[in-house]
C-alpha positions in Angstrom: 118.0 32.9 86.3 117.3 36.5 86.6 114.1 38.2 86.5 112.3 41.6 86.4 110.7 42.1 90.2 109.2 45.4 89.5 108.5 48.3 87.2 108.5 51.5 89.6 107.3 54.9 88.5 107.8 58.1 90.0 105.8 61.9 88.7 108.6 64.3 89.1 108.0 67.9 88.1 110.1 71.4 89.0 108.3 74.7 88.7 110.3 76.3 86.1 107.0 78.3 85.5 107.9 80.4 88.3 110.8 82.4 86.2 109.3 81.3 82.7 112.2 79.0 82.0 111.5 76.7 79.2 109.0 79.3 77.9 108.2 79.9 74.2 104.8 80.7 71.7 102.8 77.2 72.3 104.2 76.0 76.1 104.1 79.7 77.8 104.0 78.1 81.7 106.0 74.8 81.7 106.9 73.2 84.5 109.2 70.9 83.4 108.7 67.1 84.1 110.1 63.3 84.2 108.0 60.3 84.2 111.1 58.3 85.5 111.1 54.8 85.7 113.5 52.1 87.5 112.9 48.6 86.8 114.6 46.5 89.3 115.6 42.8 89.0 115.5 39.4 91.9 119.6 39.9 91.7 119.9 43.3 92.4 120.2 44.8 89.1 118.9 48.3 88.2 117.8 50.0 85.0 116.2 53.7 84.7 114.5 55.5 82.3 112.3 58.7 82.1 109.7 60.5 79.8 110.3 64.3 79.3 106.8 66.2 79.4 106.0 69.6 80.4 103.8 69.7 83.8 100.1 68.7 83.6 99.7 65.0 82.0 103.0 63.8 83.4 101.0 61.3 85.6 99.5 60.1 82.1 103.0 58.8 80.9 103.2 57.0 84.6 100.5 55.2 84.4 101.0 54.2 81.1 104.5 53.1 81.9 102.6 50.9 85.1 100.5 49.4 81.9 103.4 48.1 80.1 105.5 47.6 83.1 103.2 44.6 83.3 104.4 42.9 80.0 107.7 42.8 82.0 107.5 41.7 85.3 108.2 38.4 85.7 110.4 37.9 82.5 113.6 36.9 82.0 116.1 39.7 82.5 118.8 38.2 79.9 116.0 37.2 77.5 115.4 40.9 77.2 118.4 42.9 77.3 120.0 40.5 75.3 117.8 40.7 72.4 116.5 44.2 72.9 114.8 44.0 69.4 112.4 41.8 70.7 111.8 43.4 73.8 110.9 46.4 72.2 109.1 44.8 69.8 107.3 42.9 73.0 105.9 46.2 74.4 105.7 48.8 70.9 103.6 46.4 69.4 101.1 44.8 72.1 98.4 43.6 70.7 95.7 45.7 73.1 97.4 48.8 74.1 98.3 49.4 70.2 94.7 51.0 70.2 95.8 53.5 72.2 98.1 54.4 69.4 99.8 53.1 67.4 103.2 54.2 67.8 102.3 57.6 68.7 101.8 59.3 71.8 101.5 59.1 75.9 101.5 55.3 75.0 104.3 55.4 72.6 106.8 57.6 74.7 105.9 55.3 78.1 107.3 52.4 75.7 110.4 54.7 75.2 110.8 55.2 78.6 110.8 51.4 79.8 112.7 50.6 76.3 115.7 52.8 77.9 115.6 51.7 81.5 116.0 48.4 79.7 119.0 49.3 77.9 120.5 51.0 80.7 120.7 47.6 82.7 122.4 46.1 79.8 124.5 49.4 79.4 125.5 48.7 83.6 126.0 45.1 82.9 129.1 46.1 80.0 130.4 48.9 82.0 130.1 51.4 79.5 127.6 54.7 78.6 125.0 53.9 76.2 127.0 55.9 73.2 130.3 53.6 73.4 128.4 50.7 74.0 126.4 51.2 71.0 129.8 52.1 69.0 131.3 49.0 69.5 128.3 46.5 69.2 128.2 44.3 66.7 126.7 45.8 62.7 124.2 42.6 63.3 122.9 42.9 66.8 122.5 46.4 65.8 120.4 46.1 63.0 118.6 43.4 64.9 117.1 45.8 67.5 116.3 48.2 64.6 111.8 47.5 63.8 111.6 48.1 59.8 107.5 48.1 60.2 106.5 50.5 57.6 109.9 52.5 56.9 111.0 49.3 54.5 110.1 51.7 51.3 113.1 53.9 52.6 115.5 51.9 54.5 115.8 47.9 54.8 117.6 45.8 56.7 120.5 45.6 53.9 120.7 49.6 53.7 121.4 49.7 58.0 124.0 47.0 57.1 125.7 48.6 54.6 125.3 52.2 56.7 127.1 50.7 59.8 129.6 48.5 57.8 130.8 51.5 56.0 130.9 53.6 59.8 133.5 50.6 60.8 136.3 52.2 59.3 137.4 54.4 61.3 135.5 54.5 64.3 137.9 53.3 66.8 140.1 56.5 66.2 137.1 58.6 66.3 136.2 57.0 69.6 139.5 58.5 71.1 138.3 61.4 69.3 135.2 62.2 71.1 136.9 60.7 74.3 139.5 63.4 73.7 137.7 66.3 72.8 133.9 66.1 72.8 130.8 67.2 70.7 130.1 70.6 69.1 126.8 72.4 71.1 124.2 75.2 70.8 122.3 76.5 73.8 118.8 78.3 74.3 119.3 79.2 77.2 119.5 82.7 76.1 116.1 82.5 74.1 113.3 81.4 76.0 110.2 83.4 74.7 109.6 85.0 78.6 112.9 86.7 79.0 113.3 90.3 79.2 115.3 91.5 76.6 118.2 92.5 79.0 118.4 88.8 80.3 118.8 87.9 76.2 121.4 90.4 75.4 123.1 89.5 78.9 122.6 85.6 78.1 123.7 85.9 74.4 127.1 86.9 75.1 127.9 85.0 77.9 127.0 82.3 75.6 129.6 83.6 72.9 131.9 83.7 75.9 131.6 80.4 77.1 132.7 79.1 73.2 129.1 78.6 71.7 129.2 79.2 67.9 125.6 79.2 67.8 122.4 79.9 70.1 118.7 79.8 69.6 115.9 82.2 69.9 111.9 81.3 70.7 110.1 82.8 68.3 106.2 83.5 67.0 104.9 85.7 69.9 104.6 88.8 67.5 106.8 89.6 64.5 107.7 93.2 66.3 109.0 91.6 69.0 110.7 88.9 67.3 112.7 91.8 64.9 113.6 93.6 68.2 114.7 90.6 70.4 116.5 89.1 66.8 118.2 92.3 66.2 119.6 92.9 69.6 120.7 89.1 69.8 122.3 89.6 66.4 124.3 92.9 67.8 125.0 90.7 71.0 126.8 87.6 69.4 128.4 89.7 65.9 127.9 88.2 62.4 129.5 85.2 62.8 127.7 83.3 65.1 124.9 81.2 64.4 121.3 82.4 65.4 118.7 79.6 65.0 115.2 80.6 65.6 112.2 77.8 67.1 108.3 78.5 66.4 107.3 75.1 68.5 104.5 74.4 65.6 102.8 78.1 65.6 102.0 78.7 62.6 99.8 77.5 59.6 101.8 77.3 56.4 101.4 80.5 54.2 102.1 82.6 57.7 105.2 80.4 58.4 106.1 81.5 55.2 105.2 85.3 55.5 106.8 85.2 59.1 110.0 83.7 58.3 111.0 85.6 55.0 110.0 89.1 57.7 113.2 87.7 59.6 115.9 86.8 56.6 117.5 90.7 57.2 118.9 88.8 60.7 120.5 85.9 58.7 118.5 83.2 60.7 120.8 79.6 60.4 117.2 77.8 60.6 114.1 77.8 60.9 112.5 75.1 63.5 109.4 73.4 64.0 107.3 76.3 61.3 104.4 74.3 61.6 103.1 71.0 62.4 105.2 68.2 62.6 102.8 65.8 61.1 102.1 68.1 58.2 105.2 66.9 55.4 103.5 69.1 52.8 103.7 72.0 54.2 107.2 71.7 55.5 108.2 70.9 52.5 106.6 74.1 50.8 108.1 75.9 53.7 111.4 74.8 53.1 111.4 75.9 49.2 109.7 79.6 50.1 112.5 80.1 53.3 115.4 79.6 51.5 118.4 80.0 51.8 117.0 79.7 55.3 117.1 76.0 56.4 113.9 74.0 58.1 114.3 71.9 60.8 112.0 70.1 62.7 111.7 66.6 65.1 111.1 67.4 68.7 107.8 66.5 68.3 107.6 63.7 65.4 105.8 61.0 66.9 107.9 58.1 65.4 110.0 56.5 62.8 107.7 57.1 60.2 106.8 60.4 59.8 111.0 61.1 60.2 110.5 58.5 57.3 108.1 60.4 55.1 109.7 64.1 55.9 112.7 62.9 54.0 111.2 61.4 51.4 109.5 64.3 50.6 112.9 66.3 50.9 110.7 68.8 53.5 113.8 69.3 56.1 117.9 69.9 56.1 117.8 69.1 59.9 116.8 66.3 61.6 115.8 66.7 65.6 115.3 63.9 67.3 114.2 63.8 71.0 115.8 61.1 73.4 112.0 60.2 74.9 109.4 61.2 72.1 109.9 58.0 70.4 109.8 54.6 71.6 113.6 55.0 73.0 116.7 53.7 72.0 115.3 51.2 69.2 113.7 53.8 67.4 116.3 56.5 67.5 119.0 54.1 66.1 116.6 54.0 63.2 116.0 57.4 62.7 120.0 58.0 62.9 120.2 55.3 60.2 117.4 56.8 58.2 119.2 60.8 58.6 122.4 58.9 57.3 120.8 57.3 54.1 119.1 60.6 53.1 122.3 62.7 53.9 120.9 64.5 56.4 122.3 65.9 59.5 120.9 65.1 62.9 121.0 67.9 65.6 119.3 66.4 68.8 116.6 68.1 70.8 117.5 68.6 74.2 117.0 70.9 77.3 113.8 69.8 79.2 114.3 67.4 82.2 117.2 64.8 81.7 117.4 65.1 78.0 120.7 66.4 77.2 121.8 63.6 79.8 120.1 61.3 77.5 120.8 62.3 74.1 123.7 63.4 73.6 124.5 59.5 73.6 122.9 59.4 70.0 125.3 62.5 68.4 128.5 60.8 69.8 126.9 56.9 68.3 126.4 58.8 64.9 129.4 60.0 64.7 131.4 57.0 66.0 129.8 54.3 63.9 127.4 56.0 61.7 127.7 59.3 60.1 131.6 59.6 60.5 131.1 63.9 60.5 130.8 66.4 62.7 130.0 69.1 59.7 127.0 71.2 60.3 125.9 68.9 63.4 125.1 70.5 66.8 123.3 68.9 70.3 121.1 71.8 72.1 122.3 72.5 75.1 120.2 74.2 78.1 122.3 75.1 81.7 119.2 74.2 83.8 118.0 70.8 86.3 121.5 68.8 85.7 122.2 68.5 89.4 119.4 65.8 89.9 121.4 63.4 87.3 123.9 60.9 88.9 126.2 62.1 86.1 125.4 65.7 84.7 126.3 66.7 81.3 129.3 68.3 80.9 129.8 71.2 78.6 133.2 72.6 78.1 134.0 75.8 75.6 130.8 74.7 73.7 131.6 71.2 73.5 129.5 68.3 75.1 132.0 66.0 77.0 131.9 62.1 76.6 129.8 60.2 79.3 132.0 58.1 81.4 129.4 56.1 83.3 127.6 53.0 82.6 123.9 53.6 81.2 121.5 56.4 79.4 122.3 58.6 81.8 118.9 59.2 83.0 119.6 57.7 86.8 118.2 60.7 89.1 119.6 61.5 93.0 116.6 59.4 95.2 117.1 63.0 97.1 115.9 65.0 93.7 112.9 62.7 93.0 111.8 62.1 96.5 111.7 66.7 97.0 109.7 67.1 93.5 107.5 64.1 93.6 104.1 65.3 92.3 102.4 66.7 94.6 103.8 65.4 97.6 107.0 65.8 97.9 108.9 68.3 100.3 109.3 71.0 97.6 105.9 71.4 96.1 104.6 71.2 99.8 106.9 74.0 100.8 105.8 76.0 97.5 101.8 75.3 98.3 102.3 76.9 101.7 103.8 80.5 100.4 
């Protein structure tokens, strides 16, 4: 019998505040982090997970990974990754450190982070990525890891059923498909709010170049310079490509409003994150005062159930889910199936440390086995921290490439973590003594 032998966290954090990458209105110095996580097994297995978070706290999303890493240690290995509703369930829903929260949160996202590593060792133990393992599991066992707590008023266990039963047909041939020829992409790597506006222009058409049909621009610092940085990106990329603009929750409602409609001369594809994820009601008036421009919003949404009730409420065209804001895997298979009964399209969140690697697994599940379209879906795309990843994303004439290997993809080089441990590895010692 195998069991879990350790839960072992590492604070890794690279000083992209140095040349502002990563920068926008709200998080103007980030220096973007990974709470990573590798649980370990008495035979030698390995699962890894990490927690995307911007500097300062990082070590909050350890710890609280150490917490829960205690609820595992000792168990049965196949008892949990063979029924990884339960496991999730196990940790989400602990009966003591569900104060902390609920579902919501440093507690939440450590959850999501052990929740993946977990998947990744049953991921290993099929040989296949996360995406095409998910594709080709079983409608049942998929709906089985799938926690209905408080979303049962918009989707129930009989709607997921029907969802995926419907995604059978077909999905073996778009398998091949994605195999063959990938997954359409945007990129902000031209719009981060601290970039001169040379390095946007510059960064703008490469992107074109490289065969993006859309990029994104930070917004929300002041409206002049957002006409002026809009208006040279719009010149920069022509009329036909996409510009989506991001105020990372700046505004209240009414100046979201004012703000946006200032921008409609620059044909703005959408509008993201206007105002605070948790507020519904005011997306939803956003959403009706911005058209035709669309809202989009999910980075941030703490869980299931606000994804829930911003759908209900008909307050956003674009759903964003994050590979490690929710409680992992479990939770983003919900939200796909929740996008997919309200018609909506899902265009991930990514960027940041290790999150392309790990979410561009969901775009190529929803399309596989769920949503059967590519129409009007995009995964963000940012060129920066891939070569710490066993297996970097690949992006080809503005198409992600399928992942090949086994897991979430969120296995980091022991060189990469050991240099930008927090604060005592080589890299931040070499940077202290500048």
């Amino acid at each position: 019998m195998s069991r879990i032998t350790s839960v072992r966290t590492t604070d890794v954090r690279f000083p992209t505040s140095l040349d502002l990458s990563g920068s926008d209105a709200v998080n103007v110095d980030p220096d973007y982090s990974a709470a990573y996580v590798e649980i370990a097994t008495d035979d030698g297995e390995r699962g890894y997970g990490l927690v995307f978070t911007c500097g300062r706290g990082n070590e909050l999303i350890t710890a609280a990974m150490d917490s829960y890493g205690e609820l595992l240690v000792g168990r049965d290995t196949d008892e949990l990754v063979n029924n990884l509703g339960d496991a999730s369930r196990r940790l989400v829903h602990d009966s003591q450190m569900r104060w902390l929260g609920p579902e919501k949160g440093v507690s939440h996202m450590a959850c999501g982070g052990l929740v993946n590593a977990l998947w990744d060792v049953r991921a290993r133990r099929e040989n296949k990525p996360l995406w095409l393992l998910l594709s080709e599991m079983p409608v049942e066992e998929l709906v089985s890891t799938v926690d209905f707590t408080h979303i049962g008023n918009a989707l129930t266990p009989q709607d997921a059923t029907d969802i995926l039963q419907r995604g059978q047909a077909g999905k073996h041939e778009r398998i091949a498909e994605l195999q063959q020829n990938g997954y359409p992409a945007y990129t902000t790597t031209p719009g981060w709010l601290g970039y001169s506006d040379e390095k946007l222009v510059r960064l703008s058409k490469e992107a074109v170049a490289d065969g993006f049909g859309m990029i994104k621009l930070k917004v929300a610092g002041s409206i002049e310079d957002d006409r002026r940085r809009l208006s040279l990106a719009r010149e920069a990329v022509g009329p036909d490509v996409r510009i989506a603009i991001d105020a990372n929750q700046r505004w209240e409602e009414q100046e979201a409003i004012d703000w946006v409609n200032q921008l409609q001369d620059f044909n703005p594809y959408w509008i993201e994150e206007p105002t605070s994820t948790d507020d519904i009601l005011a997306h939803a008036a956003i959403r009706k005062a911005v058209h035709p421009i669309k809202v989009a919003t999910g980075e941030a949404v703490q869980s299931r159930i606000i994804f829930k009730q911003l759908l209900q409420a008909g307050a956003i065209d674009i759903m964003q889910i994050d590979s490690t804001r929710v409680a992992g895997v479990n939770e983003n298979i919900a939200n796909l199936l929740l996008a997919a009964k309200f018609n909506t399209p899902v265009c991930p969140h990514a960027g940041g440390v290790g999150l392309c690697e790990l979410v561009q697994h969901f775009s190529f599940f929803d399309y596989a086995a769920i949503s059967g379209t590519m129409e009007d879906r995009v995964i963000e795309f940012v060129d920066h921290l891939h070569e710490h990843f066993n297996e970097p994303v690949v992006v080809t004439g503005g198409r992600y490439q399928a992942p090949k290997l086994p897991g979430v993809g969120a296995q980091m080089f022991d060189e990469s973590t050991a240099r930008w441990t927090f604060p005592t590895g080589t890299g931040w010692q070499e940077l202290n003594e500048r």
